[in-house]
VOPAGU-2260 file (C-alpha; in pm, 1 decimal, decimal comma):
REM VOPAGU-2260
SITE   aa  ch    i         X         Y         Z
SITE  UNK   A    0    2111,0    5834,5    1842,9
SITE  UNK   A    1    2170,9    5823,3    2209,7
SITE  UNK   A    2    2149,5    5437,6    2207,2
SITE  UNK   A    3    2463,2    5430,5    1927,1
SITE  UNK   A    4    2614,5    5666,1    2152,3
SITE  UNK   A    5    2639,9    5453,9    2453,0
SITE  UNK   A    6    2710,1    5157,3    2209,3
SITE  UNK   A    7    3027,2    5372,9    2112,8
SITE  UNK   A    8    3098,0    5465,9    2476,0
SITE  UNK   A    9    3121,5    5138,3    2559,0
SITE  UNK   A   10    3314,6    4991,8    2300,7
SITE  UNK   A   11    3558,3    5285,1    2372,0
SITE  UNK   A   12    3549,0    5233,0    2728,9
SITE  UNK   A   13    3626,6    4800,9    2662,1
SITE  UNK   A   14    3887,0    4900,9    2457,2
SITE  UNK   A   15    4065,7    5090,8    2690,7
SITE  UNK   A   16    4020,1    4840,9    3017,4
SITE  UNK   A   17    4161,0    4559,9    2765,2
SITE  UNK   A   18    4444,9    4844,7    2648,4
SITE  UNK   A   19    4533,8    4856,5    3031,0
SITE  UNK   A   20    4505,4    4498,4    3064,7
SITE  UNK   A   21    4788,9    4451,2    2746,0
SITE  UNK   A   22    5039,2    4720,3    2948,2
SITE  UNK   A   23    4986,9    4483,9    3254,4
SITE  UNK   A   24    4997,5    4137,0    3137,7
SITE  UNK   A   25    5019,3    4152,0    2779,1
SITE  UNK   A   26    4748,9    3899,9    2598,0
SITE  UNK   A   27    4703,7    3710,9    2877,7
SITE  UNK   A   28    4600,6    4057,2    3032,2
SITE  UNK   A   29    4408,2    4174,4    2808,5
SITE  UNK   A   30    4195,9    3868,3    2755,4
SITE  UNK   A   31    4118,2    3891,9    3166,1
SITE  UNK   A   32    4077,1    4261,4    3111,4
SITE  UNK   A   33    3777,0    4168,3    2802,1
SITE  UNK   A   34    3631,9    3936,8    3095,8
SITE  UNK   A   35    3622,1    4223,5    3366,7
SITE  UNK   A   36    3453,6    4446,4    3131,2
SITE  UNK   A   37    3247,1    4203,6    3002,3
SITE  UNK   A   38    3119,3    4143,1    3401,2
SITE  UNK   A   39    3093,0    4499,4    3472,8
SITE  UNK   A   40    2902,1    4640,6    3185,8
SITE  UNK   A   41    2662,5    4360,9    3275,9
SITE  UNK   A   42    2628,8    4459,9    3639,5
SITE  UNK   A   43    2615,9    4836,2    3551,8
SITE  UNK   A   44    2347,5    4799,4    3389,8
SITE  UNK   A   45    2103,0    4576,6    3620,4
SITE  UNK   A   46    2280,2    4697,3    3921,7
SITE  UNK   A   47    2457,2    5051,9    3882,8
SITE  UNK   A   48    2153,1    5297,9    3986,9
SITE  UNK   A   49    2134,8    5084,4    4312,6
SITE  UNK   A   50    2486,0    5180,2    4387,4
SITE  UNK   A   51    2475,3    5506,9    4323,2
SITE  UNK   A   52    2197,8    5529,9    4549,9
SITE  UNK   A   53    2347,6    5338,7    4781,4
SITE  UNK   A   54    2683,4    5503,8    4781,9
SITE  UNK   A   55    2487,4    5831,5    4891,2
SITE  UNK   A   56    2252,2    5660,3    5165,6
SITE  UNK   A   57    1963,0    5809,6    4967,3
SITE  UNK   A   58    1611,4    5716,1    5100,5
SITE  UNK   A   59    1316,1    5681,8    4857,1
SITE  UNK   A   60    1027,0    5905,3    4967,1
SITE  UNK   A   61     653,1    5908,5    4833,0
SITE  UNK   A   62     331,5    6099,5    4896,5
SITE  UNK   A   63     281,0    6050,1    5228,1
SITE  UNK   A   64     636,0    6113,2    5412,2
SITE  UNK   A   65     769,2    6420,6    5160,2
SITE  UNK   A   66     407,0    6524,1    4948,8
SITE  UNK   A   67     510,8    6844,3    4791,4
SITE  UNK   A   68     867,1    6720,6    4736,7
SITE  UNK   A   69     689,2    6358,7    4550,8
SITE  UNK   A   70     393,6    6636,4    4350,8
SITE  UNK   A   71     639,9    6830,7    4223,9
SITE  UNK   A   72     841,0    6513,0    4040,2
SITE  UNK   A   73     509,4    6359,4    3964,0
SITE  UNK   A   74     354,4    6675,7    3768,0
SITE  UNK   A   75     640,8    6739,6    3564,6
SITE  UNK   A   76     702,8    6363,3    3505,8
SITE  UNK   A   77     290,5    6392,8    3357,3
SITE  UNK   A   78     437,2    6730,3    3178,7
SITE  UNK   A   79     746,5    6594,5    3026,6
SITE  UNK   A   80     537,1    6263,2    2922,2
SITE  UNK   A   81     752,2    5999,3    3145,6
SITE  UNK   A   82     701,8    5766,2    3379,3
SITE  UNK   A   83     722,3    5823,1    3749,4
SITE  UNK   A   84    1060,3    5764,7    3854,8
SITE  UNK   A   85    1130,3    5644,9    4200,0
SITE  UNK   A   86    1210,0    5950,9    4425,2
SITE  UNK   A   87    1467,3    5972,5    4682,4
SITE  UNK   A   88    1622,9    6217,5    4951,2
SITE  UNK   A   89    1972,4    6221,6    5058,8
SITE  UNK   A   90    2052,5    6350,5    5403,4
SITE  UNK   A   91    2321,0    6600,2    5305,9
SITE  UNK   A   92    2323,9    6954,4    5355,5
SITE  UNK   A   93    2505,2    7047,5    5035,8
SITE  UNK   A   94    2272,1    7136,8    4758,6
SITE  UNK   A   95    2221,2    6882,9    4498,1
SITE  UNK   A   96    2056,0    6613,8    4279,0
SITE  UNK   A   97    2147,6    6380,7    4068,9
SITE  UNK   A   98    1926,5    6106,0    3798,1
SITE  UNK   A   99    2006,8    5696,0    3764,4
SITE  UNK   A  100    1873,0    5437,6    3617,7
SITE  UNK   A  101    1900,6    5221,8    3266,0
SITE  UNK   A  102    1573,5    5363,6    3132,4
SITE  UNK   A  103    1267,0    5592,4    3213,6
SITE  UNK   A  104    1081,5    5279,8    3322,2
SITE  UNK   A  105    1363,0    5183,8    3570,0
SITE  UNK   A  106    1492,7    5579,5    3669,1
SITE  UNK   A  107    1557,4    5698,8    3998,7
SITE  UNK   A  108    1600,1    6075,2    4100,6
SITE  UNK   A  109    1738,1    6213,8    4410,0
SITE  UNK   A  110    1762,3    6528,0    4578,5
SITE  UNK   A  111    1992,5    6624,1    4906,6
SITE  UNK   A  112    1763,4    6804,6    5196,0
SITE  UNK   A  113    1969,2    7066,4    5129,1
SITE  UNK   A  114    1890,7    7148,9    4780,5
SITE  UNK   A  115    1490,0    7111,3    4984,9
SITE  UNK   A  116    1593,3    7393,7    5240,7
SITE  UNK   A  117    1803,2    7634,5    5014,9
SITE  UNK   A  118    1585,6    7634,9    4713,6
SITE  UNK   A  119    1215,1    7784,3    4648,6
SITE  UNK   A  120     970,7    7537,0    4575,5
SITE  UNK   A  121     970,3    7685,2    4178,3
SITE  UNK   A  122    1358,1    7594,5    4190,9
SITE  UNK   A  123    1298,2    7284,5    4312,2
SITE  UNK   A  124    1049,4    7230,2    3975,3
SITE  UNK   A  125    1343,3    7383,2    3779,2
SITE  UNK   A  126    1626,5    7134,3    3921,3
SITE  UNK   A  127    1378,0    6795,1    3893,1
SITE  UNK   A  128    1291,7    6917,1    3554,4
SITE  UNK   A  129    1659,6    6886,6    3453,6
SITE  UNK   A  130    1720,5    6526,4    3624,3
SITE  UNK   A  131    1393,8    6424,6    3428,6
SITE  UNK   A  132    1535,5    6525,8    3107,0
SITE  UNK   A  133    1871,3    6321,4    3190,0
SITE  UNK   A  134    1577,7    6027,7    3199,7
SITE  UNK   A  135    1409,2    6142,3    2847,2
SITE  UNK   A  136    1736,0    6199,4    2645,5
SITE  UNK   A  137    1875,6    5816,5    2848,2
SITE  UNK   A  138    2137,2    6022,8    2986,6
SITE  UNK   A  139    2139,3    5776,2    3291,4
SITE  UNK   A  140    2199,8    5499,0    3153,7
SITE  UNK   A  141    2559,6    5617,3    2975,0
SITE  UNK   A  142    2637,3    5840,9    3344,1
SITE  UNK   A  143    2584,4    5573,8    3526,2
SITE  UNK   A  144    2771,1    5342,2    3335,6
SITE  UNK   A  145    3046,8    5590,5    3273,6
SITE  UNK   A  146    3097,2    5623,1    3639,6
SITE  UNK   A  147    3123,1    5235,9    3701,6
SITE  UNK   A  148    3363,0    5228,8    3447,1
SITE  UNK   A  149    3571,5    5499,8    3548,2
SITE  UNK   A  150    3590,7    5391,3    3904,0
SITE  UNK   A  151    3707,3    5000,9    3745,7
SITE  UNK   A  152    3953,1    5177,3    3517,6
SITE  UNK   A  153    4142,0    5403,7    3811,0
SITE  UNK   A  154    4101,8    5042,1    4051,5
SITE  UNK   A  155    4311,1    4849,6    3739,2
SITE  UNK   A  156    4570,2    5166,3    3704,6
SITE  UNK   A  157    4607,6    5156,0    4078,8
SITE  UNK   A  158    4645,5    4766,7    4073,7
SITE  UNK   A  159    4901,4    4724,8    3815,2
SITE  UNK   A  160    5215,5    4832,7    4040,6
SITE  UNK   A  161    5149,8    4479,0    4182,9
SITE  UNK   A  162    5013,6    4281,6    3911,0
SITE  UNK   A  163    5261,1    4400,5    3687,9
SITE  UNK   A  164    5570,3    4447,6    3934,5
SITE  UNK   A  165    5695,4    4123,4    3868,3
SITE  UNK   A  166    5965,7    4030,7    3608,7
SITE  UNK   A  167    5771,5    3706,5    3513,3
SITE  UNK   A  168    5492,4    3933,0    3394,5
SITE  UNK   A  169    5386,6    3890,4    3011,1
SITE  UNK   A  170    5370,7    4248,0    2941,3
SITE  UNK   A  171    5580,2    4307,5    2613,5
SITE  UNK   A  172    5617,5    4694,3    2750,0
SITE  UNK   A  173    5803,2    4557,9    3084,1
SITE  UNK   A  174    5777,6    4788,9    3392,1
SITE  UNK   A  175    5740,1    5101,8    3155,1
SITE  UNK   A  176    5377,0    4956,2    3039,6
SITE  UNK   A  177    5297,3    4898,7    3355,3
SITE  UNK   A  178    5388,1    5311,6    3454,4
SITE  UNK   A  179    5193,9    5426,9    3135,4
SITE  UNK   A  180    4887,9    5190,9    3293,2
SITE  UNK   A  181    4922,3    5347,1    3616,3
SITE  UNK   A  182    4884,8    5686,7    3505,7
SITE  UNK   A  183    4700,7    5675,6    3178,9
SITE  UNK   A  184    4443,0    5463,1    3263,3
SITE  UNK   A  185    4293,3    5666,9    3538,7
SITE  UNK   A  186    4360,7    6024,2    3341,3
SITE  UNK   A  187    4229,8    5863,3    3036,4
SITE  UNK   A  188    3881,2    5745,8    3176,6
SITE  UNK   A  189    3840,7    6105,2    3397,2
SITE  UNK   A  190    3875,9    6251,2    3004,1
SITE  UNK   A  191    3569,3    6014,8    2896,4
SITE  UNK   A  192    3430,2    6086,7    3204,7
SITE  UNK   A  193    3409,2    6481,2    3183,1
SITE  UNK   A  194    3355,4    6492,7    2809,0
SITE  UNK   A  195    3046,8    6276,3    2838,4
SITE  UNK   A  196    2901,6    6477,3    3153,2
SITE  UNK   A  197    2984,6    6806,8    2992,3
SITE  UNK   A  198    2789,9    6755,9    2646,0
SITE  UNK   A  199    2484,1    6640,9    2818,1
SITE  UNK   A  200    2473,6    6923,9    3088,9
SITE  UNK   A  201    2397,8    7189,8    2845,5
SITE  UNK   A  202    2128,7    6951,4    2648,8
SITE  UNK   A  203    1974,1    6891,8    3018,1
SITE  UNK   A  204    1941,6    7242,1    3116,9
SITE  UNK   A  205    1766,0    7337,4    2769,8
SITE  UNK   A  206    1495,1    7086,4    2808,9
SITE  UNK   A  207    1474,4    7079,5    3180,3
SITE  UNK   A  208    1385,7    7474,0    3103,3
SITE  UNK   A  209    1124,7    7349,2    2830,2
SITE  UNK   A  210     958,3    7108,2    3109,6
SITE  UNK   A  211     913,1    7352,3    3345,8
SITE  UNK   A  212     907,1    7598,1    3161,5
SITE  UNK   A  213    1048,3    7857,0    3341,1
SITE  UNK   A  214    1506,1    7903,0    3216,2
SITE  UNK   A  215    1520,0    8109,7    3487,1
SITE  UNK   A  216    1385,5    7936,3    3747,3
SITE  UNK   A  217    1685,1    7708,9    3671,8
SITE  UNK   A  218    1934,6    7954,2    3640,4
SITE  UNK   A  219    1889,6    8095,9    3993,4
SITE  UNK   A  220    1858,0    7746,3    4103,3
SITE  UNK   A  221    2195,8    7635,5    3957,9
SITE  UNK   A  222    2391,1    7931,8    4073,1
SITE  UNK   A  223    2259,5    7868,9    4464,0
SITE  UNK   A  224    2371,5    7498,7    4415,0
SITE  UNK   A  225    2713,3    7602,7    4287,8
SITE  UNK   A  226    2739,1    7868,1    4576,7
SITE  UNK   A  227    2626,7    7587,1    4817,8
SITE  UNK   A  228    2875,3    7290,6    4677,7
SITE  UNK   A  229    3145,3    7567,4    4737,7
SITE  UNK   A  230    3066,3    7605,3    5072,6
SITE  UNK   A  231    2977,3    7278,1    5198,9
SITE  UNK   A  232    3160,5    6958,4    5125,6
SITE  UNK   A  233    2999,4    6633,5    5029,0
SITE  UNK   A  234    3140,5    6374,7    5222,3
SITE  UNK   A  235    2966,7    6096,6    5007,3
SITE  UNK   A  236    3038,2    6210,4    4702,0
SITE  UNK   A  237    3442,4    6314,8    4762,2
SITE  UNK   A  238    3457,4    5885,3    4879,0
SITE  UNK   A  239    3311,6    5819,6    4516,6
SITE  UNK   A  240    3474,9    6126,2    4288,0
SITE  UNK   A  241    3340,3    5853,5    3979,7
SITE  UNK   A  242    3006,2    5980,5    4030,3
SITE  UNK   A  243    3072,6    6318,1    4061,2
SITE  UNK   A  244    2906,1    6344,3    3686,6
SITE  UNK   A  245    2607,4    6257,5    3786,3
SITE  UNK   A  246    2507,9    6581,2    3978,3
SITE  UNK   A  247    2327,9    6863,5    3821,5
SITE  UNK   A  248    2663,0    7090,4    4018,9
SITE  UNK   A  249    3007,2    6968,7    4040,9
SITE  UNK   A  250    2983,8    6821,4    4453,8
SITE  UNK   A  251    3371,1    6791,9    4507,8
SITE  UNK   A  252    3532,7    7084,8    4598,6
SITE  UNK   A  253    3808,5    7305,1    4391,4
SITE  UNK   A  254    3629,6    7211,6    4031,8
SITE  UNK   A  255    3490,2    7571,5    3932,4
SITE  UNK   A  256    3698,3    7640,5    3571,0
SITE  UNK   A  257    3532,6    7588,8    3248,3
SITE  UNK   A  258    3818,4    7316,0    3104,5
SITE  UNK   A  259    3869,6    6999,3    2978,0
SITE  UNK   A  260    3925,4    6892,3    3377,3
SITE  UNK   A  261    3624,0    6988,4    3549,8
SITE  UNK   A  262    3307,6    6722,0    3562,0
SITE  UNK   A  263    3066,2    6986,1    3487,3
SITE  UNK   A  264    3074,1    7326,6    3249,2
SITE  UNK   A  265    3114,9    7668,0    3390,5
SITE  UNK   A  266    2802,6    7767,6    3582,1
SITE  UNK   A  267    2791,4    8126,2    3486,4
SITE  UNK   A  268    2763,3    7989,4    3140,0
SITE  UNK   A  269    2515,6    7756,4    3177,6
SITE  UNK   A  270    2348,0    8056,2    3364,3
SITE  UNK   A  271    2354,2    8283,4    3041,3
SITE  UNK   A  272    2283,2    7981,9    2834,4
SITE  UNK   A  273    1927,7    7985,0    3019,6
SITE  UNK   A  274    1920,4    8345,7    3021,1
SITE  UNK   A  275    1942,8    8391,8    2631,2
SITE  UNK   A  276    1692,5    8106,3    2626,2
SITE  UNK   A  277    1425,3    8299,6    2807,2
SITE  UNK   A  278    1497,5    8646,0    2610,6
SITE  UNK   A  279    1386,5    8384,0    2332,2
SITE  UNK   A  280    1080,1    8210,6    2540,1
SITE  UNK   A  281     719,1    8404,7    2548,2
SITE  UNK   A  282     580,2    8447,4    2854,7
SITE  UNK   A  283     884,5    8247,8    3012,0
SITE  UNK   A  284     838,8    8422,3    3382,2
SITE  UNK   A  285    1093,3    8515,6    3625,6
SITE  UNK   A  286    1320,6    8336,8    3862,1
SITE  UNK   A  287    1216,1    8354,1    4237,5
SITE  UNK   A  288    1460,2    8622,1    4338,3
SITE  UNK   A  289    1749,2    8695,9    4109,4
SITE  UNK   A  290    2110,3    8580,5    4030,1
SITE  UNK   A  291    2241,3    8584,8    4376,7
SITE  UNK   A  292    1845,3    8592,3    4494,3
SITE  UNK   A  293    1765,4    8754,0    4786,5
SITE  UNK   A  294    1499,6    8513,7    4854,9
SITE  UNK   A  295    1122,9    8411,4    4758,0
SITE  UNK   A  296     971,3    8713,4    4557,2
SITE  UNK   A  297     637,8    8758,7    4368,0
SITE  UNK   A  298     690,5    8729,5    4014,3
SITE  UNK   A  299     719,6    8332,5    4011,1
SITE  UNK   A  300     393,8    8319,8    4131,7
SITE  UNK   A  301     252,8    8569,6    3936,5
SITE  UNK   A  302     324,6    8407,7    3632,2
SITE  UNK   A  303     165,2    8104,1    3773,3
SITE  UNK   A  304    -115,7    8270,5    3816,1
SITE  UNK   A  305    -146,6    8348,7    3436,2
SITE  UNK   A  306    -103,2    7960,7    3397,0
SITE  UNK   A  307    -319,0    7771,3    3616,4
SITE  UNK   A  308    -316,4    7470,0    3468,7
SITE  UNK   A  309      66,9    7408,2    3500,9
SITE  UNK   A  310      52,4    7061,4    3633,4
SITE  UNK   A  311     367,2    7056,1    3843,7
SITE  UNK   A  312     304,6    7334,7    4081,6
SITE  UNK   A  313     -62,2    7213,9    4201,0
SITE  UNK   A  314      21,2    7152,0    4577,1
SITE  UNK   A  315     -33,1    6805,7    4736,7
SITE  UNK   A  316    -271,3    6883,2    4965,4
SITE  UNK   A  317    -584,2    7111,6    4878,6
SITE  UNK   A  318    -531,4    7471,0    5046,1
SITE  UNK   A  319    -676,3    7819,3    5005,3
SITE  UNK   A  320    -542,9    8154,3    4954,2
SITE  UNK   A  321    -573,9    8140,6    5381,9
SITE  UNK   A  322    -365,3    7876,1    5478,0
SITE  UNK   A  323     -94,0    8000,1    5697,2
SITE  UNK   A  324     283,1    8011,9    5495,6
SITE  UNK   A  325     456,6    7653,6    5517,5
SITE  UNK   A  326     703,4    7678,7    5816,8
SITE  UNK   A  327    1055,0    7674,6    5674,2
SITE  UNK   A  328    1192,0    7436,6    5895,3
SITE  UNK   A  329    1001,9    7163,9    5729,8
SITE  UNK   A  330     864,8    7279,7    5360,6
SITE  UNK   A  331     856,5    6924,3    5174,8
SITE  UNK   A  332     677,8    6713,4    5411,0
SITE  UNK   A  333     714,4    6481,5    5720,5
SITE  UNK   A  334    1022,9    6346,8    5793,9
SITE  UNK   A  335    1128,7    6018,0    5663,3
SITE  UNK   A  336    1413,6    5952,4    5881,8
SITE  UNK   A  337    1235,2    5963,7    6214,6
SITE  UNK   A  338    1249,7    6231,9    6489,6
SITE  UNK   A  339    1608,1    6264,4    6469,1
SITE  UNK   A  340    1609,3    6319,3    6106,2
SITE  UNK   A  341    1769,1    6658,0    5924,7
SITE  UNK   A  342    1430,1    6812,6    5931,3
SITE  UNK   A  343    1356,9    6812,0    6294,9
């Protein structure tokens, strides 16, 4: 189903680069528009997750330079039945994480070192949990496409003042097709944009609940992230607004409503989505701390203790029940950015 989907999205998304091209130039247009879409679904999908990536300077971590940051990905990556997907950081102090990649032998996830200092460690399980099921359901593969697309698209409205300012241009719609590509073209792929990101948010959160097993885990964890993203800006992401999809919170500033316009649904009801879900789940557990937690609390761990074998939370290194608390300034691991790096 999700493979016709993206078949669909595609052909939608052709259709309306060639439907720009025909304001601009008319045939002529339109045939160089099939082209240009032809090239770029071809290098989004061999080429778009490296973008991403690169766009937001993220830095691929492993076992030995962020351990209990790598465990956590790699137990519920066992859990969920996937492979292990590279692992990145991002040094950015606004909360967040995002998934890429064409498939679950090729994904990517990515976290920000501030969604590593503001979260506990069993909202940390909660937020991977929901980039891994992005991977499962192929989510990434559409996103990340989507958001190549959408950038081209808003690039060929923003082009066609001067490709199609000239009176020798073949567009049968003169200089009015050429305003209708200017404007439409960019609103029309935001709309594709948001719709797609929307209905898979919801889908996301339900099994990234099931993985970890723990709705409310993810619940507290999205409603710090969405306090956090109001707070602090995202310099990467507000250069690249395309990708703003690919987040597990909105990172641009100002998007908050529940609408057709914003990239992701309304928090507070994703939050009661997750909350109705574990009123439904046995032995679901608690969040560490509650909606607008007041930090780490007891429960979490309690209701690890009734499951032991919960692969995701077994710790990287061997400890016992004396090993001193982790210090906070430094919870996932050594720094893999050097001695200057945002964890020093």
């Amino acid at each position: 189903m999700n493979t016709l989907r993206t078949a669909m999205l595609l052909a939608a998304m052709t259709a309306l680069f060639m439907g720009v091209g025909f304001l601009i130039g008319g045939t002529g247009g339109m045939m160089i528009a099939l082209v240009i879409a032809a090239g770029t679904n071809l290098f989004s999908y061999w080429n778009a997750d490296k973008m991403v990536l690169s766009m937001n300077h993220a830095i691929e971590v492993d076992e030995k330079n962020a351990p209990e940051y790598y465990a956590i990905v790699q137990g519920l990556a066992q859990r969920a039945g996937l492979p292990m997907p590279r692992t990145y950081l991002i040094d950015n102090p606004q909360p967040n994480a995002f998934a890429t990649g064409r498939n679950p032998q090729n994904a990517a996830v990515a976290a920000s070192t501030g969604l590593l200092q503001a979260l506990t460690h069993e909202e940390v399980a909660a937020v991977m949990a929901h980039e891994l099921a992005h991977v499962q359901h192929r989510d990434t593969l559409t996103m990340t496409i989507v958001a190549t697309f959408a950038g081209a698209i808003s690039m060929l409205g923003n082009f066609a003042f001067f490709f199609g300012g000239s009176r020798n241009n073949n567009s049968p719609f003169g200089f009015v097709g050429v305003l209708v590509a200017m404007i439409v073209a960019p609103f029309a792929a935001m709309v594709v944009q948001m719709a797609v990101s929307r209905t898979r948010e919801y889908e996301a959160d339900r099994r990234g609940a099931e993985i970890c097993g723990h709705p409310l885990w993810l619940a507290s964890a999205l409603d710090k992230i969405a306090r956090g993203a109001e707070r602090i800006r995202n310099p990467d992401a507000e250069r690249n607004p395309a990708t703003a999809h690919l987040f597990i919170i909105n990172p641009l500033s100002g998007e908050r409503m529940d609408n057709l316009f914003s990239t992701h649904p309304s928090t507070e009801n994703r939050i009661a989505a997750l909350q109705a879900m574990a009123r439904e789940m046995p032995g679901a557990g608690s969040p560490s701390g509650t909606t607008r937690t007041q930090g780490r609390a007891s429960a979490p761990r309690q209701a690890d203790e009734q499951q032991p074998s919960s692969p995701w939370d077994r710790p990287a290194q061997p400890q016992t029940p004396a090993e001193p608390a982790r210090p906070k300034s430094n919870p996932w691991g050594r720094n893999p950015t050097g001695p200057k790096g945002p964890w020093s």
